[in-house]
Structure formats: C-alpha cells, structure tokens
C-alpha positions as CSV (number, residue, x, y, z in Angstrom):
1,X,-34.2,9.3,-18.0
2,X,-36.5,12.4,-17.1
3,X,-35.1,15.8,-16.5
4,X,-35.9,15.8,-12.9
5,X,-33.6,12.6,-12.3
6,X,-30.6,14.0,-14.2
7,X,-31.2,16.7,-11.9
8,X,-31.1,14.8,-8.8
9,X,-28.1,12.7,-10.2
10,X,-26.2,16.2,-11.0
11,X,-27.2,17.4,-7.0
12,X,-26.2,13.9,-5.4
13,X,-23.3,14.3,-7.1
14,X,-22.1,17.8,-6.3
15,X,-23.0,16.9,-2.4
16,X,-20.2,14.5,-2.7
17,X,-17.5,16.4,-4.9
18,X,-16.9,20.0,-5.3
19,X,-17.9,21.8,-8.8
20,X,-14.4,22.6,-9.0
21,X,-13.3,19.4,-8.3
22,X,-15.3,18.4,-11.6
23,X,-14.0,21.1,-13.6
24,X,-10.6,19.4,-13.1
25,X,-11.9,16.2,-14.0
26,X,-13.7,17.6,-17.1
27,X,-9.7,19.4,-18.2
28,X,-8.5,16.2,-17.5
29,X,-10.8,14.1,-19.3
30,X,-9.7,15.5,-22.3
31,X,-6.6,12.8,-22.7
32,X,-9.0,9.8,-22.5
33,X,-9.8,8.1,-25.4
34,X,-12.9,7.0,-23.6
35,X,-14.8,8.4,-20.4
36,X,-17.8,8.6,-18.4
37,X,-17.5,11.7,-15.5
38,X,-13.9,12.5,-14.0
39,X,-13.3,13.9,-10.6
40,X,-9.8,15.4,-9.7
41,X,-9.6,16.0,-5.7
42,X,-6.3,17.5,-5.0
43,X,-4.7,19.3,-7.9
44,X,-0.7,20.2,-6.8
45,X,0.7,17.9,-8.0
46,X,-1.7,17.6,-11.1
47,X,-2.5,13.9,-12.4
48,X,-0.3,13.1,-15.6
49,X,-1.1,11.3,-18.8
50,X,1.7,10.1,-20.9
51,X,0.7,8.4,-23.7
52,X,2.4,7.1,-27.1
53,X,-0.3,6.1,-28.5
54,X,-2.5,3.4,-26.7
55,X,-5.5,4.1,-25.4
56,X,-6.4,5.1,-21.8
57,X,-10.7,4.3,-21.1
58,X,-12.4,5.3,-17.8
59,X,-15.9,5.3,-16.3
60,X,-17.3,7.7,-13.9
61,X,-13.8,7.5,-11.8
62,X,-11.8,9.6,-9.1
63,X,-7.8,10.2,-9.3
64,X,-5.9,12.1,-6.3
65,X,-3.1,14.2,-6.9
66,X,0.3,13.2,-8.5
67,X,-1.8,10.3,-10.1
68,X,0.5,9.3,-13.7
69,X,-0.6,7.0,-16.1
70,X,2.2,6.3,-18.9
71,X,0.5,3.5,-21.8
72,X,2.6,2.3,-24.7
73,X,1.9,2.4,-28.4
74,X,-0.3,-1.2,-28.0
75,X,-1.1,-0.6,-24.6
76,X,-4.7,-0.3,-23.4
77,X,-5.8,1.0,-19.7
78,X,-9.2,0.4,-18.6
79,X,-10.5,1.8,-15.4
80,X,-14.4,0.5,-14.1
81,X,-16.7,2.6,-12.3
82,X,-16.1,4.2,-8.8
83,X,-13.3,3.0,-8.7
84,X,-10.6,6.0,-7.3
85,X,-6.8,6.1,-7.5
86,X,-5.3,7.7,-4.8
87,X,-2.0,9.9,-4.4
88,X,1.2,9.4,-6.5
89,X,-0.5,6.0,-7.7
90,X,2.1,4.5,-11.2
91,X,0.6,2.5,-13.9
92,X,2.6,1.9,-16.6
93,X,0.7,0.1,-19.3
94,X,2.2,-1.6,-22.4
95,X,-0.1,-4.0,-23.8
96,X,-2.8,-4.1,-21.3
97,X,-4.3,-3.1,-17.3
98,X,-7.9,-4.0,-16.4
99,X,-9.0,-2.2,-13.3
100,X,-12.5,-3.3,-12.3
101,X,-15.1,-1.3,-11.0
102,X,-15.4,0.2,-7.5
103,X,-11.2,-0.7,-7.0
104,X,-9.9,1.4,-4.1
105,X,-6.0,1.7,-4.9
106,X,-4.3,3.8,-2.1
107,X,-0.9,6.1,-2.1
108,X,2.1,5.0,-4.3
109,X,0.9,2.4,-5.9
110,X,2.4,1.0,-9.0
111,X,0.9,-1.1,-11.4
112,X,3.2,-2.3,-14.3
113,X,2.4,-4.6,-17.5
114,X,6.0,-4.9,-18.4
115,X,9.6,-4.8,-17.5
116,X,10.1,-1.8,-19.8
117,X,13.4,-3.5,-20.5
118,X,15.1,-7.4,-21.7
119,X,15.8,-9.2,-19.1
120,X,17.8,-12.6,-19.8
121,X,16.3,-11.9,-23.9
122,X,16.8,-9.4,-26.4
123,X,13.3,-8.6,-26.2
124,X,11.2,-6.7,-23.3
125,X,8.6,-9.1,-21.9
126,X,4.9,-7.5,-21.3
127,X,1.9,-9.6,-20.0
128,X,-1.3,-8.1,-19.1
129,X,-2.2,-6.8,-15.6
130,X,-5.9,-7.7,-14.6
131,X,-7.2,-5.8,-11.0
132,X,-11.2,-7.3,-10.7
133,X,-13.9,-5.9,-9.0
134,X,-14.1,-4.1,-5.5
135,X,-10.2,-5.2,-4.9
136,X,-8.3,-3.2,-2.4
137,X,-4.3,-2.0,-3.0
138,X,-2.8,-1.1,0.2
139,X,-0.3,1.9,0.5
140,X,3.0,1.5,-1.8
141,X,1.9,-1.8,-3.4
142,X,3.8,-3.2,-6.5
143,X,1.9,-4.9,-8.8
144,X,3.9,-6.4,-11.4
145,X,3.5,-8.0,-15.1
146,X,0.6,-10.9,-15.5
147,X,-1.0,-10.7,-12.4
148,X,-4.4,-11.3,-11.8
149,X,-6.2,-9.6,-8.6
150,X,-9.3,-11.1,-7.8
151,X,-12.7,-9.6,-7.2
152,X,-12.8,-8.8,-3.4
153,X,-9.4,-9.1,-2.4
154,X,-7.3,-7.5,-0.3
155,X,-3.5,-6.8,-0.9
156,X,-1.5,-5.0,2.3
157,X,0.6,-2.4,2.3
158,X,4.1,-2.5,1.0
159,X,3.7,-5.9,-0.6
160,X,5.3,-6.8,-3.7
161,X,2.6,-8.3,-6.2
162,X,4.4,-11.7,-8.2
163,X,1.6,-13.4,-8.5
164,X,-2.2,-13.9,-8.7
165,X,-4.1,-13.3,-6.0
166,X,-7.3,-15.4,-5.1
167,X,-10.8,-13.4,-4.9
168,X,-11.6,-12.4,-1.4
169,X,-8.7,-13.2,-0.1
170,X,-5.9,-11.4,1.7
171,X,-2.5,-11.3,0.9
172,X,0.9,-9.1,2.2
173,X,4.4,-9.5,1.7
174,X,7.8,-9.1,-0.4
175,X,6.6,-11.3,-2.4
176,X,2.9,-11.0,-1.2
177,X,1.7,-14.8,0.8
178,X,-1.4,-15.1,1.8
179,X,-2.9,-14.4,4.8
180,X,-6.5,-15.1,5.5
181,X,-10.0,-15.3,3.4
182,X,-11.8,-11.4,3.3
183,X,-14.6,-13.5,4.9
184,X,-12.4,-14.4,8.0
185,X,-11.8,-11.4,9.0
C-alpha cells in the first residue's frame, strides 16, 4: 500500500467518524488482546471491559455507549469487521462468542455463553455462542448459550434467542419462531 492510499483510507475514514471519536477507540483498544481500529461514538456511559483472563479480539469495529463485555478465564470474544454494537449491548463470554463481520447488534442486547450458574447439576453449563455474518439483533434481544445465528438473518426486537436461527431468515418471539425468509420481505 502506497502513502497516498493510506492517506485517502485515513480521510474516508475521518469523514465518517470524528477524530475524537477514534481517540476513544484507540483508549479503549488498549484491553483487547487483539485489534484492528476502534471507534467509540458516545462516551457517558463509557464502554466496559471486564475480563478474568480470556481473551477479547476485534477488527476495525464500532461500540456505543454503555457497551460491557465481561469474558471468563477460558473464554474467547471475537468480533469481525464493521460490525458495531450499539448502546447498553451485554455479552458475557465464558468459553466462546463469534460475532461475524459487518453484524449490526442494536440497544440492550445480551449475548451470553453460559448460565453463570448450575442449574439441575453441580456444575455451570457453557456452550459457545456463534452470531455469522451481516446478521441483524433487534432492540433488547437475548441471545442465550449454544446458539447459532446465521449469516443474513434477522432476529426482532424483544425476542428471546433458544435456539439456532436459519441464515436469512427472520425470526421474533419469547422464545423467537420464525417468521419469514430475508428474501421475502
């Protein structure tokens, strides 16, 4: 890459997001393990990281305000390119969350790889969490342990997450049904 493309990159960029808005992702990058460029719109309520040891990896990414990511020991969160996390957004990750690239998750969405306590055992239960590319999280979404989303789809507001959803499909509900193909509508 020649200097006058980084250049054009850098301006194309700053067009879209402030300068400061990059300064806050660049402070923030600084509890990834792994990252490409991080922009923070919003900063009151700042975007948390708690993290007991696993490892939290993002690409060139946007998170809103009030974002909180908490990962495990063994846990390992992966976020893919352009994808953004919007306001208040939970993922609690204990083994292992996948979010694929260009993912739009709205407001209060939570995400969970676990129960974070035994249920019916004497042991907690975790089982990976798997959002695929260009999927779509409607506002206050639960997404709970093992779930697959797949590439394309659409999940509506409010639903409760129990199990996989089909690529391109559409699905809402406590628990989430589906609805129609992405195609359809």
């Amino acid at each position: 890459m020649n200097d006058h493309s980084i250049i054009t990159q850098i301006r194309r960029r700053l067009k879209k997001h402030s300068l400061t808005e990059h300064i806050r992702g660049l402070w923030f990058s600084r509890k990834f393990t792994r990252h490409g460029i991080l922009v923070i719109t919003e900063s009151r309520p700042f975007p948390r990281v708690i993290n007991k040891g696993g490892e939290l990896i993002a690409e060139n990414c946007q998170f809103y305000a009030g974002v909180r990511f908490e990962i495990g020991e063994q846990g390992t969160l992966s976020i893919g390119n352009g994808t953004y996390i919007n306001r208040n957004t939970l993922i609690i990750c204990e083994e292992e969350v996948t979010i694929g690239r260009d993912c739009k998750i709205s407001w209060d969405v939570m995400i969970m790889d676990s129960d974070l306590h035994p249920l019916n055992s004497k042991t907690v239960v975790n089982k990976p969490v798997h959002i695929h590319d260009k999927a779509w999280l409607g506002c206050g979404c639960i997404i709970l342990k093992g779930v697959h989303i797949g590439e394309g789809s659409i999940v509506a507001a409010g639903s409760v997450v129990t199990k996989d959803v089909p690529p391109f499909t559409i699905y809402g509900g406590n628990p989430a049904k589906y609805i129609t193909d992405v195609k359809s509508v």
